[in-house]
SETOR-802645 format. One line per 5 residues: number of its first residue (from 1); their letters; for each residue x, y, z of C-alpha. Coordinates in Angstrom, 2 decimals, decimal comma. Example, Ala and Ser with C-alpha at 12.3 -4.5 7.8 and 13.67 -1.06 7.14 Angstrom:
2
1) AS) 12,30 -4,50 7,80; 13,67 -1,06 7,14
REM end
This chain:
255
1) XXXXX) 8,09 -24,39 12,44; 8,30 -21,31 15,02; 5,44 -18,79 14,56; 6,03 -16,00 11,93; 3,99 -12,58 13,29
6) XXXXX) 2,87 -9,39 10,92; 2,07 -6,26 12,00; 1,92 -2,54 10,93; 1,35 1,72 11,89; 2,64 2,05 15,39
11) XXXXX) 3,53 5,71 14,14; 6,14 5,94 16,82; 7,57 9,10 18,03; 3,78 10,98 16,57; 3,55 14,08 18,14
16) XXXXX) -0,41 14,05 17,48; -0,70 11,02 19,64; -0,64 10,75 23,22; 1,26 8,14 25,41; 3,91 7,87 22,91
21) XXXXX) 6,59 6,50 25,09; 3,80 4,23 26,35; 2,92 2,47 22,94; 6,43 2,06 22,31; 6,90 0,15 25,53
26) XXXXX) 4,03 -1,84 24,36; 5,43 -2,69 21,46; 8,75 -3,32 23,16; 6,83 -5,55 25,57; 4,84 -7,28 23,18
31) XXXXX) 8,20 -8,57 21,03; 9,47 -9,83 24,16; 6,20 -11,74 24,45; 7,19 -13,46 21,04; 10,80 -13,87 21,27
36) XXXXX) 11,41 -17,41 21,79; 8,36 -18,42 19,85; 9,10 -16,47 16,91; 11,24 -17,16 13,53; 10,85 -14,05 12,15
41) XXXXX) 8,70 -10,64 12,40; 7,17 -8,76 9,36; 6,46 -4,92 9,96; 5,16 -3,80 7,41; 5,22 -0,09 7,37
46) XXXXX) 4,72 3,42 9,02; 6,37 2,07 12,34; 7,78 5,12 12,93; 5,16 8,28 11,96; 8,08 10,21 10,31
51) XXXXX) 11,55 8,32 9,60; 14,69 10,64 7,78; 18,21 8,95 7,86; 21,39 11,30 7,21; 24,41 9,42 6,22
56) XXXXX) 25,88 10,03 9,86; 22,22 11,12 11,44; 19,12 9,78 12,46; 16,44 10,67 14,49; 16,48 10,57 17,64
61) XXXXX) 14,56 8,62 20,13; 13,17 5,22 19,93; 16,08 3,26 21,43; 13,76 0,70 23,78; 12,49 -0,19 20,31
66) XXXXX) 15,62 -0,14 18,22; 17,17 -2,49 20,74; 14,56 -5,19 21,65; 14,30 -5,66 17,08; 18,39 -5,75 17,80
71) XXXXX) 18,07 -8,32 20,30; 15,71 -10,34 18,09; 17,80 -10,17 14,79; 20,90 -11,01 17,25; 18,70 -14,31 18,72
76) XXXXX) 18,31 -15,33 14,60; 14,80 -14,14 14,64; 14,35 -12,45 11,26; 13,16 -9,23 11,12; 11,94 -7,53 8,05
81) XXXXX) 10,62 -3,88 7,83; 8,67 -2,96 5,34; 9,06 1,09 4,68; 5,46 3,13 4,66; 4,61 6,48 3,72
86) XXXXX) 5,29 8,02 7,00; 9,25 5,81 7,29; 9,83 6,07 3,76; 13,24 7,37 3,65; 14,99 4,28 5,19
91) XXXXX) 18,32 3,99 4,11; 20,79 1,64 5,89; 20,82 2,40 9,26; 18,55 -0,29 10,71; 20,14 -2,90 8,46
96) XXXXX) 23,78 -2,03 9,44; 23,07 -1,27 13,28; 19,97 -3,46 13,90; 19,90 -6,26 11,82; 16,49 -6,57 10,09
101) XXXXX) 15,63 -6,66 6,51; 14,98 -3,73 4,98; 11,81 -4,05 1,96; 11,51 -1,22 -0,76; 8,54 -2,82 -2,56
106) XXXXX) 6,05 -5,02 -2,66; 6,76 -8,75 -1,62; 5,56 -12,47 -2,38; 7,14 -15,76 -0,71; 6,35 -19,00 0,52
111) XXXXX) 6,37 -19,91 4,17; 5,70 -23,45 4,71; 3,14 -24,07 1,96; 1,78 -20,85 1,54; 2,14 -18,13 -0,49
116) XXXXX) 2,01 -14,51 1,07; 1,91 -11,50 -0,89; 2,84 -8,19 1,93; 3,14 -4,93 1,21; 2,58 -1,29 3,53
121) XXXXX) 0,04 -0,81 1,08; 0,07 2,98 0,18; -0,08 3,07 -3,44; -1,84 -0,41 -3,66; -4,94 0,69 -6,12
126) XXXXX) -5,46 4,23 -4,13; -7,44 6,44 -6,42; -6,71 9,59 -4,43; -4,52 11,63 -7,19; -2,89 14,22 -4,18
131) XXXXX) -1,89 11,09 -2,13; -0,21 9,72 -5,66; 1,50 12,88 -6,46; 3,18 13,28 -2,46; 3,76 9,95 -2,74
136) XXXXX) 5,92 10,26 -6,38; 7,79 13,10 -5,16; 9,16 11,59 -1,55; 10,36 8,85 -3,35; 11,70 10,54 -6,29
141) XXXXX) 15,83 10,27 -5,33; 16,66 13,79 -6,64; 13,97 15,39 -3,78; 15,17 13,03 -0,96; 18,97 14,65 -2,03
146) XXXXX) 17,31 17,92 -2,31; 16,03 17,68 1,14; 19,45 15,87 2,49; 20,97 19,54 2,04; 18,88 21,25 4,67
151) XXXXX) 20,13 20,76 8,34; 19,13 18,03 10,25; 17,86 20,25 13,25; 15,22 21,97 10,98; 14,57 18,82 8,73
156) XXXXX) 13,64 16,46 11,19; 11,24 19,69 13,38; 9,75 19,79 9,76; 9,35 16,17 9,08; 7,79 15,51 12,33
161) XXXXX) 5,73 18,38 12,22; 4,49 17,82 8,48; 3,15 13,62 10,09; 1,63 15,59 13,04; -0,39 17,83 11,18
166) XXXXX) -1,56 14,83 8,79; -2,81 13,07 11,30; -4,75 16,04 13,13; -6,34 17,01 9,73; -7,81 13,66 9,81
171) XXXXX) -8,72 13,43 13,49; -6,33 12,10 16,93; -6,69 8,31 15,85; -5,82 8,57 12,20; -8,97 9,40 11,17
176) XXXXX) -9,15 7,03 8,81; -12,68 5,68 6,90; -13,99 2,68 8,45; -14,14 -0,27 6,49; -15,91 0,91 3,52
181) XXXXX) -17,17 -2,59 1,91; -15,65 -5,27 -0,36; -16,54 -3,12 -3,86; -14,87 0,42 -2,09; -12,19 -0,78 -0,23
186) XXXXX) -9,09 -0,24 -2,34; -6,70 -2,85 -0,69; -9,72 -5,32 -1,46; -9,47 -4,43 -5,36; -6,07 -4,29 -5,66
191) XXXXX) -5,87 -7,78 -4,25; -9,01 -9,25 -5,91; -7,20 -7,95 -9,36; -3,95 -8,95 -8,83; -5,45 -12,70 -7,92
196) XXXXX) -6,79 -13,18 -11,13; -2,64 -12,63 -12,79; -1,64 -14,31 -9,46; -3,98 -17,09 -8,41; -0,92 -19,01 -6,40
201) XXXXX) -1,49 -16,50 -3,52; -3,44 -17,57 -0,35; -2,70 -14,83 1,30; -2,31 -10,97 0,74; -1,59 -8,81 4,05
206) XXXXX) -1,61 -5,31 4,10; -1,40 -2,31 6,73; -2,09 1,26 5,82; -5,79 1,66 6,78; -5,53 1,33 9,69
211) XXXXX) -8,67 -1,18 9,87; -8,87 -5,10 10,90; -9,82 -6,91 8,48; -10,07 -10,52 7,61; -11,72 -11,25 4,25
216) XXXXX) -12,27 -14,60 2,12; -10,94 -13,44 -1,42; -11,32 -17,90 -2,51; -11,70 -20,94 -1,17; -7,40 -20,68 -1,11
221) XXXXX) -6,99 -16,77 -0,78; -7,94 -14,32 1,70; -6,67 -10,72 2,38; -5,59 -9,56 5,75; -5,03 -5,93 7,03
226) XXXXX) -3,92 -5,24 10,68; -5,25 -2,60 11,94; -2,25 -0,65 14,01; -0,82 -0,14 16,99; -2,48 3,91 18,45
231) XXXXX) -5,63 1,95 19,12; -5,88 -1,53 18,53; -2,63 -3,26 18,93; -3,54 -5,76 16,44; -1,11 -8,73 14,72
236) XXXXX) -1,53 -11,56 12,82; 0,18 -15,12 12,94; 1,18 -18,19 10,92; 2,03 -21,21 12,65; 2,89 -23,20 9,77
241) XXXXX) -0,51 -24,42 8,81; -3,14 -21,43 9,99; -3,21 -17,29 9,78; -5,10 -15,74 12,46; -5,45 -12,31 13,62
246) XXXXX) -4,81 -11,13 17,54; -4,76 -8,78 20,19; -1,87 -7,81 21,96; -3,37 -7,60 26,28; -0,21 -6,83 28,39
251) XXXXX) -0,29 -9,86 30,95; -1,97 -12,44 28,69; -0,13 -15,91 27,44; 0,32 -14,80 23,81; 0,13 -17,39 21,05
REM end
């Protein structure tokens, strides 16, 4: 089989970040990379840092991005985007206009012999309450029609504005904890605990934290989370038989 590739929190369009039109021509460059090797492409979350779709609007921007995952789907590479917290309020748009596969929830399946369990991973056994509570309400249908009344021109300047200032109250990289140890780290738990319901799974993959990590859960189970693509411009790949994490370098063969 063709290589299946993962990854996660390229935050595009972040005012907070700098070189934003230069990660996204990473990104851009790094799909081409995989285009001929690949049978489909997992992103699995916060791709964009703030994502509102209009029945007849979306943001604008991103269109090197929006067409190489157009010229993928159109190739028959599958592409399935996961929302996050930061592109939560997908609706259609890239399904209708760009092909991909558009994921709500959590989700398991089988490639080859192998059972994956992928998810963004905001909400995934977080303890912080505040981060619950945001979370509830920008999901909750009756505030994302609530907010679908205000005009787009000060909705999105809000939206983007409201990711921006997230990210600065945490610092210009995210700011996220470092890897805070197999008993603290929340993704860890969740997947440890959901093994024990679940013990079919050999493999859990997560984004979110914005950390890479690459732990042994079981002799058949191991959890995965990618890191992102401000810094690191990590992925992962399956090959049919092995999962292995990489590093995108602009000029190198890629796997």
């Amino acid at each position: 089989m063709k290589n299946v590739y993962f990854l996660s929190d390229a935050h595009l369009g972040c005012r907070s970040l700098p070189h934003d039109r230069t990660r996204e021509r990473r990104l851009v460059n790094f799909l081409d990379s995989i285009k001929e090797r690949a049978s489909a492409v997992y992103l699995l979350g916060d791709i964009f840092d703030f994502w509102y779709e209009y029945k007849t609007v979306v943001p604008r921007g991103y269109s090197r991005f929006l067409g190489k995952i157009s010229e993928l789907t159109d190739k028959g590479v599958e592409v399935h985007f996961f929302i996050g917290n930061h592109d939560i309020w997908c609706s259609d748009y890239l399904v209708k206009e760009c092909g991909v596969t558009l994921h709500k929830e959590p989700l398991t399946l089988e490639l080859g012999d192998k059972v994956f369990m992928m998810a963004h991973g905001d909400g995934l056994g977080d303890p912080d309450r505040k981060f619950r509570m945001l979370r509830a309400v920008f999901r909750n249908r009756f505030c994302q029609r609530m907010f679908s009344c205000i005009h787009p021109r000060w909705a999105m300047e809000f939206g983007l504005r409201w990711a921006a200032h997230s990210r600065l109250k945490h610092g210009q990289e995210g700011g996220d904890p470092p890897y805070m140890g197999e008993d603290k780290e929340f993704l860890v738990l969740f997947a440890k605990d959901y093994l024990k319901t679940h013990p079919e799974i050999n493999f859990f993959i997560f984004g979110h934290r914005h950390i890479e990590l690459d732990l042994m859960l079981s002799r058949s189970s191991r959890v995965m989370i990618l890191g992102d693509w401000i810094s690191q411009f990590t992925y992962a790949v399956f090959d049919g038989t092995e999962l292995y994490m990489e590093n995108f370098i602009e000029g190198d063969s890629q796997p």
